[in-house]
N, C-alpha and C positions, 0 to 999 in steps of 0.2 A: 358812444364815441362821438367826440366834435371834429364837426368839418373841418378842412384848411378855415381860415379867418380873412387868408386874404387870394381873390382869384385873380387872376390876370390873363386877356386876352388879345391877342394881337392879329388883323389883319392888313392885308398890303394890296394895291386898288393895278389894274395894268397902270394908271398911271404915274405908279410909284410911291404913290400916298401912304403914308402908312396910319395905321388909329388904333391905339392902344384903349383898350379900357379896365380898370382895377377897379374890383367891390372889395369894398372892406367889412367885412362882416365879425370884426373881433371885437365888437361892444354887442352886440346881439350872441354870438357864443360864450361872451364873457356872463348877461346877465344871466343868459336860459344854465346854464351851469350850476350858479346860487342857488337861483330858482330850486334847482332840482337837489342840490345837496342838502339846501333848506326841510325840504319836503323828507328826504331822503333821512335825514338827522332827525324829524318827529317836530321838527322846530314850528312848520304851521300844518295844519292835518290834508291830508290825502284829497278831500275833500275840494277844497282849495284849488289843489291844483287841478284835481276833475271839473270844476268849473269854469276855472281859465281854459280849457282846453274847449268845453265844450262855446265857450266864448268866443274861442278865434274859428272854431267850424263855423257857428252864426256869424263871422263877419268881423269880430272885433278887431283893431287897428292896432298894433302891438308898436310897430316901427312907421318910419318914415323914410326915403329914399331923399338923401340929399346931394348934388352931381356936381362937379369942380372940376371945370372943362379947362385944360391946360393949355392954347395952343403952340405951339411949336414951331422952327421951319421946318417944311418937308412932313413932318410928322402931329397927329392932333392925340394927346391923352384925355381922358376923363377918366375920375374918381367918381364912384358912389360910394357913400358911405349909410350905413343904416343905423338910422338913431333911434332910441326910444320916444313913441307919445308921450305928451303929457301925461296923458290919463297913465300909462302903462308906468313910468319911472312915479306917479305917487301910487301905484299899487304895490311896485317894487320899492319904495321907502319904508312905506306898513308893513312888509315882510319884513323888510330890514329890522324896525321898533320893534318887532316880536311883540305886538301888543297882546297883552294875556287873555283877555276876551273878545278877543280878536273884531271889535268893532271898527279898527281902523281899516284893518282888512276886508271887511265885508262890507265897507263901503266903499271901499278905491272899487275893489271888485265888482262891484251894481255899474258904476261910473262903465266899466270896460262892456258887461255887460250890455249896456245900455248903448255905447257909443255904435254898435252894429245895427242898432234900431234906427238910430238918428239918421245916421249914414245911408239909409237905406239898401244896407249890403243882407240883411236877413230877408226870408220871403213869409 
């Protein structure tokens, strides 16, 4: 099951202020969906995905948070919106190409891999 896509929260300060903030998360439930019906269809092996998975427990960077602070009178909104990495939209392209030996895949995927070492989010 996919979450809402889009959340919204609202609070209001004694001094009347109010501050809205909205995550947009329907490009993130849009690509994990592929993803998974890709996988799902036989289209890249199981495998694949067990590694990506085990990629983002080490750390790997999938998305990005980017904030689009509106302000208003009286009132302040902000957007997040969650985009994909680099590294994650060309893993998600080689998935797309369906490359038959899956080389292209198994290297965007090293790239993701890898980016949790650099980052130093693995121990």
């Amino acid at each position: 099951m996919i979450s809402p896509a889009n959340t919204n929260h609202r609070a209001c300060s004694p001094s009347s202020r109010k501050l809205s903030l909205h995550a947009d998360t329907s490009v993130m439930d849009l690509v994990f969906a592929e993803l998974l019906s890709l996988i799902e269809a036989g289209d890249i092996p199981l495998e694949i995905g067990n590694r990506l998975v085990r990629a983002i427990e080490a750390g790997a960077k999938l998305f990005t948070f980017e904030s689009d602070c509106l302000p208003a009178p009286g009132a302040d909104h902000c957007i997040i919106t969650a985009q994909p990495t680099q590294a994650f939209a060309v893993f998600m392209s080689a998935v797309r190409a369906g490359d038959r030996d899956l080389g292209l895949i198994e290297q965007a995927l090293c790239h993701l891999e890898s980016s949790s070492h650099r980052d130093g989010a693995a121990s």
